[in-house]
C-alpha positions as CSV (number, residue, x, y, z in Angstrom):
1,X,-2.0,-15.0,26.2
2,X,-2.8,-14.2,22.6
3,X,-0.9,-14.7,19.8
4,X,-1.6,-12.4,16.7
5,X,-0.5,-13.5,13.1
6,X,-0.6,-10.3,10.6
7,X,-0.1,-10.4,6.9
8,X,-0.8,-8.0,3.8
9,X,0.2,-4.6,3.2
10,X,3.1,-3.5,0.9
11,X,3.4,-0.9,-1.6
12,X,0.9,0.6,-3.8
13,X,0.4,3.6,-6.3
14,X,-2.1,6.6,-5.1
15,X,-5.7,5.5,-5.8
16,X,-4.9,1.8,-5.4
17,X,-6.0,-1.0,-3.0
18,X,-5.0,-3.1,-0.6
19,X,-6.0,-5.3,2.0
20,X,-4.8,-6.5,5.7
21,X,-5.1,-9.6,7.7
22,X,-4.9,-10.4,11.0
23,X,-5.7,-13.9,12.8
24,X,-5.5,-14.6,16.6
25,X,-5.0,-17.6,18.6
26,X,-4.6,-18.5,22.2
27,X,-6.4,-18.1,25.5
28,X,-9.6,-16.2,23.5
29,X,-13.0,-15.2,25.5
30,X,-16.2,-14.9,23.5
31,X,-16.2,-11.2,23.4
32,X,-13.4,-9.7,22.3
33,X,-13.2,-6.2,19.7
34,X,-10.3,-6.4,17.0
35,X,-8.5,-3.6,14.8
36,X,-6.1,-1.7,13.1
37,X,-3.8,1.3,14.2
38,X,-1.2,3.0,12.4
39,X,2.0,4.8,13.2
40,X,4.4,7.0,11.1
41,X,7.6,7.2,13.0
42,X,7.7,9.9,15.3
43,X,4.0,10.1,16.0
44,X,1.3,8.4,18.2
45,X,-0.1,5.1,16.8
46,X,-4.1,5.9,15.9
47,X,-6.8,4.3,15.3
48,X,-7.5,3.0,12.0
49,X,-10.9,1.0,12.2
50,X,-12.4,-1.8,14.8
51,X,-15.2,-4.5,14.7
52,X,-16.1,-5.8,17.9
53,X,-17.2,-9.8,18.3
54,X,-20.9,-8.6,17.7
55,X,-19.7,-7.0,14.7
56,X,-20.6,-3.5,15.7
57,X,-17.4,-1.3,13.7
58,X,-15.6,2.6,14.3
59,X,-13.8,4.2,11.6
60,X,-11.2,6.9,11.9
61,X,-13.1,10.0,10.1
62,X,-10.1,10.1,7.7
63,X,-10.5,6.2,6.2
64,X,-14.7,6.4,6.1
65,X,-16.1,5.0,2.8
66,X,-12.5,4.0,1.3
67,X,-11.6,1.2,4.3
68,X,-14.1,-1.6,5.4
69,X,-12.7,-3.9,8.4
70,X,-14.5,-7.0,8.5
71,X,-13.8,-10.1,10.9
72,X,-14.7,-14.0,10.8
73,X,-16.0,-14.8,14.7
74,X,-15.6,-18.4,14.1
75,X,-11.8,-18.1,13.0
76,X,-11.2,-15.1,14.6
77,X,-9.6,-13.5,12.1
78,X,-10.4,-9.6,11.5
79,X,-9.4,-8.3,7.4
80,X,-9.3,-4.6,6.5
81,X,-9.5,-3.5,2.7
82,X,-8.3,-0.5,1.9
83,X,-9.1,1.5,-1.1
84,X,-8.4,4.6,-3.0
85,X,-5.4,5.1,-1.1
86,X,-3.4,8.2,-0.5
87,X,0.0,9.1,0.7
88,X,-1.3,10.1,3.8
89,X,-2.0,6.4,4.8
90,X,1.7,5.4,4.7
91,X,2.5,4.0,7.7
92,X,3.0,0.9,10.0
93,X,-0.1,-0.9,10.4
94,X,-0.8,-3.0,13.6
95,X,-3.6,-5.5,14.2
96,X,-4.8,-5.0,17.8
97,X,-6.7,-7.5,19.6
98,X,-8.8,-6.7,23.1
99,X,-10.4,-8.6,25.6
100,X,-11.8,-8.9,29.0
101,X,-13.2,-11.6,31.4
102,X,-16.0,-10.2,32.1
103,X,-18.0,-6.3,31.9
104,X,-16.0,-6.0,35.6
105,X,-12.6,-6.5,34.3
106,X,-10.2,-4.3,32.6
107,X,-9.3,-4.8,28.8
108,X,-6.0,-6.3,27.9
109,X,-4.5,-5.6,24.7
110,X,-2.4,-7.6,22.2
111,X,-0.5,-6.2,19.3
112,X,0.9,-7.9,16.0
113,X,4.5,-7.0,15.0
114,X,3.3,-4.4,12.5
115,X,2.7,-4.2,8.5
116,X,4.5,-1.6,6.3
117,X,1.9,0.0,4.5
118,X,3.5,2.6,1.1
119,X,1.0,4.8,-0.7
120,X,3.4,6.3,-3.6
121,X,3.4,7.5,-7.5
């Protein structure tokens, strides 16, 4: 099992930053990829952004050049910074954290409880 601890987030005005943390702990493998979704009630979560243990990252098209993820292997935490924020990215942000024994296996996923995220005037 892996535990995930998530903190950050909050309320902002339009054009402002923030930033996001995540660290996990338990039963962790040496490769592992880390990230952030997002869900507004009603819809699907998405993806956000993800940086894998070799550091190799994905952005949603709609976060490029305002969000940078960024992860410490040794701690294995992963951070997002988010800036010049927009109403659009209101929503519930989760940490994800995914792993597999080995390039045979299947990926398991863990989720964090979730962080409110408000872009507003």
């Amino acid at each position: 099992q892996v535990q995930l601890v998530e903190s950050g987030g909050g309320f902002v005005q339009p054009g402002g930053s923030l930033g996001l943390s995540c660290a996990a702990s338990g039963n962790i493998f040496n490769v592992f990829i880390m990230g952030w979704y997002r869900q507004v009630s009603g819809t699907e979560r998405e993806l956000v952004a993800t940086i894998s243990s070799g550091g190799t990252t994905e952005y949603a098209d709609s976060v490029k050049g305002r969000f940078t993820i960024s992860r410490n292997y040794a701690k294995k935490t992963v951070s997002l910074q988010m800036n010049s924020l927009k109403p659009e990215d209101t929503a519930v942000y989760f940490c994800d954290f995914r792993q597999r024994r080995n390039v045979l296996a299947k990926y398991t996923d863990y989720w964090g409880r979730g962080t409110q995220v408000t872009v507003a005037p």
